[in-house]
C-alpha positions, 0 to 999 in steps of 0.5 A: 623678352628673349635672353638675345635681346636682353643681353643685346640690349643690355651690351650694346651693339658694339659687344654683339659680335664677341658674344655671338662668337662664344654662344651661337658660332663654333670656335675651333676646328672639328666642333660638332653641331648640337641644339640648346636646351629642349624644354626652350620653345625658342632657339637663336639661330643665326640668320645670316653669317657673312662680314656683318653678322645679322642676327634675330630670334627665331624658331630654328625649325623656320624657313630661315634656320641653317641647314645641316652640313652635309658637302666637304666644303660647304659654308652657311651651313650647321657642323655635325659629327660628320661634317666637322669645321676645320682651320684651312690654315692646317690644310695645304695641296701638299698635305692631302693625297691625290684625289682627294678633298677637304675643305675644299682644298684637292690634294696633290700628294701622290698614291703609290700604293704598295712598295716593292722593297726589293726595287728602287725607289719609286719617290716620294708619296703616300704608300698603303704597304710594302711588299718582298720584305728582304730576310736576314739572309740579304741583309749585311751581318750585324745590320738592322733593318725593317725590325731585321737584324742581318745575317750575311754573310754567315755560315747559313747564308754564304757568299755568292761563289762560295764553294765546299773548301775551307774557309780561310777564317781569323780563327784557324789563320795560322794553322791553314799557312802551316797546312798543304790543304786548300783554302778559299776567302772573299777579297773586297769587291767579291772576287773568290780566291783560293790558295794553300799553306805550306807544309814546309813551314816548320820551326827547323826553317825559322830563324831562331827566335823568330815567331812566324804563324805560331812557330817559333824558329829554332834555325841558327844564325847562319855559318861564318864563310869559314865554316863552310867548305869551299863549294856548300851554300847555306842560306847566302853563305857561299863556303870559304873554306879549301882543302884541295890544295897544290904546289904552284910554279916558278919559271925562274927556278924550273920551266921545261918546255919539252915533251915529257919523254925528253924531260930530263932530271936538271935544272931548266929554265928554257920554257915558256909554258907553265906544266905540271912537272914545272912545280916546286915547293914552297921553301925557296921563294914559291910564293914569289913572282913569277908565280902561277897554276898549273895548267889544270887549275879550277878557275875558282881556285884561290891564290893559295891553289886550294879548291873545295870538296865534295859535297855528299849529304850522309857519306861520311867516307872519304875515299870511294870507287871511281871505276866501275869494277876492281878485281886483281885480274882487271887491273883498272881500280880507280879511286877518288878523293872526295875531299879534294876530287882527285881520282888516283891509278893504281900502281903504274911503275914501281922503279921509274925516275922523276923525268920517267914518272912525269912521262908514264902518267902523261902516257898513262891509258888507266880505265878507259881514260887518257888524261892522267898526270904526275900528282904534286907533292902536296896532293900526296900529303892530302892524300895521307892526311885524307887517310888514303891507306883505309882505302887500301885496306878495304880495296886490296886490289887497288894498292896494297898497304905494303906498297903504299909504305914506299916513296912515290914520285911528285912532279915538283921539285925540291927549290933548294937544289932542282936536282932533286924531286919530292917523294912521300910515303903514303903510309907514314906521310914522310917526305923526302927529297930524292935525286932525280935520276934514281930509279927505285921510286914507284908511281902512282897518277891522278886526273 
């Protein structure tokens, strides 16, 4: 008896299918068929394989032996390496590609074939490859992507625009804001820009202590508004500082109202208009009201009547010439006072009285110009103090220093007794108050 019906037999019907699910049947996906023992003349083979298993025994080159598998797909039949069983639970439409078969079940899965990286995304699906494959030079710097690690931008793959000027880098940052030369840099969305330092910029510029690009400035701290003449700006310190100073008027000591040629040497107090020959000076009540300028007086002139100077980078002489010759023949020297920007006539007289003084000078025609007048006291002691004899000595023709060692005429007069006007000597800066009407007094007129 065959081992079948022995174990049949023995077993029982009941334990038949398990058996046969272990000797005869295949257990897994992918088993491959195969026959029992070759000396064996007899072979089970199972007859029918459906819900109920029927089997007998048989010799399995009978017409009623399985054949080979050869379909995907196929059932009732014997696996072979090339026709291996599956678990249909492994396999899904989703799983297998478009076209294609197995087990029976026709994929879904879309073939794309190549892919073109340098496109958009065709979509999901199965690709055999890819094609135009990015280098480093269009993959962002520091990046790594496809097994490529970026190089853009960089020195050899520069950004689109960029042209042949310097770029304005962290490393040489400060040195190209110190520089007059060009530089060009990429802002965020990609738009080129180009822009320069500035040469200028050096320590002298810098306040000092302050660290601006590397420099250290070594500027001071800006001047107090008393350091400044009246008239020089530095930085936002507008000068203070006056040194054109003049007498001011008081009507209720001395006001004429009359021409200067009727001018006379007494006490007036008639007039209404404020003239230059209407000054005193300060000693009896000159900064008392009614005060005032005058008449010629710089807005910006303080209530001290000081204005400022003038301001010539690199001239270090007071005095210089105003007129454009001076011989000892043309008579027409004229000289100006930088520091408080009077310019003064030569001698005009050398024996005039006060009210004749006031009257030459408004009647003075010096140089080509017109508009002269009688200077105050105090412009004749700024004068001295200016050191207008150096301005003798090296212009002779002007006024000697011989005539300068005299008195002069002033248009102000003495508040003590309006009789009398004050005269100065140039060369010793005396001052002296002198009856009007005496005649021995030389003059001298400003503009």
């Amino acid at each position: 008896m065959g081992l079948f019906k022995i174990i049949k037999r023995s077993m029982g019907i009941g334990l038949l299918p398990l058996f046969l699910s272990i000797f005869l049947a295949c257990s897994s996906g992918g088993q491959g068929g195969g026959s029992e023992d070759a000396a064996s003349s007899e072979k089970l083979c199972p007859v029918i394989i459906q819900t109920t298993t029927t089997t007998t025994t048989s010799n399995c080159s009978s017409s009623t032996s399985l054949p080979n598998c050869t379909e995907d797909g196929q059932v009732g039949c014997v696996t072979t390496n090339d026709f291996k069983a599956a678990k249909m639970s492994n396999f899904s439409a989703a799983s297998v590609m478009s076209g294609t078969t197995i087990a029976g079940v026709t994929g879904t899965i879309t073939n794309r074939g190549s892919w073109d990286l340098q496109t958009s995304f065709p979509g999901a699906g199965y690709y055999s490859g890819v094609s135009n494959m990015p280098g480093v030079g269009v993959i962002k710097s520091g990046v790594f992507l496809f097994g490529l690690t970026g190089d853009y931008p960089s020195a050899t793959y520069t950004l689109t625009g960029a042209t042949a000027t310097a770029d304005l880098d962290v490393a040489t940052f400060d040195a190209k804001m110190k520089s007059s030369a060009n530089f060009e840099w990429f802002g965020p969305d990609g738009t080129l820009y180009t822009n320069s330092g500035d040469s200028d910029l050096i320590e002298a510029y810098i306040a000092d202590g302050v660290t601006i690009f590397g420099l250290t400035g070594i500027r001071p701290a800006p001047p107090d508004a008393w350091d400044l003449r009246a008239g020089v700006t530095v930085g936002n310190t507008v000068g203070k500082l006056r040194v054109n100073c003049r007498n001011a008027i008081n009507d209720s000591l001395f006001n004429y109202d009359g021409t200067a040629a009727t001018l006379p040497n007494n006490v007036i107090t008639t007039g209404s208009v404020f003239d230059l020959w209407d000054t005193i000076d300060d000693y009896n009540g000159g900064s008392s009201s009614p005060y005032a300028m005058p008449p010629d007086y710089v807005s910006t002139w303080s209530y001290n009547h000081c204005d400022g100077v003038e301001a010539v980078s690199g001239d270090d002489n007071v005095w210089k010439l105003a007129s454009s010759q001076c011989s000892n023949s043309s008579h027409d020297c004229r000289m100006a006072d930088k520091i408080t920007g009077l310019q003064w006539s030569e001698v005009v007289s050398n024996s005039s009285s006060w009210a004749q003084a006031v009257n030459v000078c408004e009647m003075l025609n010096h140089d080509s110009l017109s508009d002269w007048r009688l200077p105050t006291q105090k412009e004749l002691l700024e004068a001295y103090n200016h050191g207008v004899r150096s301005a003798s000595i090296a212009y002779g023709f002007w006024i000697s220093p011989a005539a300068m060692n005299s008195g002069f005429w002033s248009s102000t007069s003495d508040s003590s007794d309006l009789s009398r006007g004050w005269t100065v000597n140039l060369s010793q800066g005396s001052a002296a108050a002198v009856i009007k009407g005496a005649s021995s007094i030389k003059v001298v007129c400003v503009r």
